[in-house]
N, C-alpha and C positions, 0 to 999 in steps of 0.2 A: 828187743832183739839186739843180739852184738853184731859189734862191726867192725870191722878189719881192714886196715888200708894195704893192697899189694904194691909191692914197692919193686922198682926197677932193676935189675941189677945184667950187668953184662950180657952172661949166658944162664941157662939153667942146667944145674950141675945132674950128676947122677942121683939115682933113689937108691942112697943112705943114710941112715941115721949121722953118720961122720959128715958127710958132705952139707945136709942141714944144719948142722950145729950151732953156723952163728946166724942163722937166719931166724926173727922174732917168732916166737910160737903163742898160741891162744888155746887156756886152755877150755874144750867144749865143755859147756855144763848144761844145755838148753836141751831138751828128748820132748819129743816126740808126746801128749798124754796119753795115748793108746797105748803106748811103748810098753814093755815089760819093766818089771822092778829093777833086773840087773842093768848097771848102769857103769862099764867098767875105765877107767880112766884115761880119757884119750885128749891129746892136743893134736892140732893142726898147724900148716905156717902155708904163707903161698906166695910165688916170686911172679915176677914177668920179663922179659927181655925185648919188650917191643914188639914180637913175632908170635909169642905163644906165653902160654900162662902155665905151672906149674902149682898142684895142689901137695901136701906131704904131710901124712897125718899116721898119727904114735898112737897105737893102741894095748894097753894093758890088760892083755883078759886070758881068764886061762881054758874060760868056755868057747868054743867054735864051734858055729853049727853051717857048715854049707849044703844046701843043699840041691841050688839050681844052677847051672855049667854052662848057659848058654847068655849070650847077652841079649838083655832087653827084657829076659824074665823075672820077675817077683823076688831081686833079690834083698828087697826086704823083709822077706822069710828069713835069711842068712843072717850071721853077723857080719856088718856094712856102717857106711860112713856115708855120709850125703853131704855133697856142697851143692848151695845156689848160688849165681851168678846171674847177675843183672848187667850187662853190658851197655843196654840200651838208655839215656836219661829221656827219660819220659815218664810225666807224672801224673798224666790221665788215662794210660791203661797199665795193667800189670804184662810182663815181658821177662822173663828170666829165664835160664837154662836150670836143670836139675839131673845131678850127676848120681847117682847111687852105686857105691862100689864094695863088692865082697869082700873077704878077705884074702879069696881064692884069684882074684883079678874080673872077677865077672860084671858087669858094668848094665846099668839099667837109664839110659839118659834121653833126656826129653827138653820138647821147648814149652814154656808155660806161656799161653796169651790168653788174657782174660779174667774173670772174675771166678773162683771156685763159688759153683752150683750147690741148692739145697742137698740133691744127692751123692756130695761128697767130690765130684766128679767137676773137670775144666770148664768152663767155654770153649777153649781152642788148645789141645795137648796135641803134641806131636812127635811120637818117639823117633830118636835118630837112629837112621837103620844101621842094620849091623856090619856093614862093612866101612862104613863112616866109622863107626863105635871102635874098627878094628884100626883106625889111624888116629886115636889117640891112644899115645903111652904110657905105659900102666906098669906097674913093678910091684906086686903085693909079697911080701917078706913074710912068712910064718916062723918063730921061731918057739924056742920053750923046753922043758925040761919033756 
């Protein structure tokens, strides 16, 4: 697994391509093996400013498929980008957030505690509701010919 140190910086600027530019990027090559074949070019970078954290992730692809509009649904049906985050150091249970974001803005985020079960499924999953889900800011950019 990669790893990525987020690094401090003043404030966290606007979600632009220009406003990221000198901030370090990684590029993701790590999917999912259920995932499908297409696998279309995407880096990431992520700041912090002491107050809040800031994810910003480029993606290359000229397939889009959205198809769910509400937060907290399945949207990895969708084309989507996932971060985990581990806030907590603690090295005898598992504890992280997981972000899932469309490319429409539509967000599926949870807190993971525990060991994943033989049927695929948590010990302790906990999705953040959707009006939490609506006070994190989100800028998904579509562009393309």
């Amino acid at each position: 697994m990669k790893s990525y140190l987020i690094k401090k910086y003043p404030s966290i600027p606007e979600f632009t391509p220009e406003a990221w530019d000198g901030i370090a990027a990684v590029k993701l090559d790590c999917f999912r093996p259920e995932s499908s074949s297409h696998r279309p070019e995407t880096t990431a970078c992520a700041i912090h400013d002491g107050k809040g954290m800031a994810v910003f992730f480029e993606v290359n692809d000229r397939f889009i498929r959205l198809k769910n509009s509400r937060h907290n649904q399945p949207v990895c049906e969708d084309s989507c980008v996932e971060f985990f985050f581990a806030p907590f150091s603690n090295t005898e249970n598992i504890d992280y957030f997981n972000f899932e974001c469309s490319a429409s803005g539509v967000m599926l985020c949870g807190r993971i505690m525990g060991r994943r079960l033989p049927d695929g499924s948590f010990e302790n999953f906990r999705l953040i509701d959707e009006e939490n889900c609506r006070d994190i800011r989100m800028n998904a950019l579509l562009s393309g010919p």
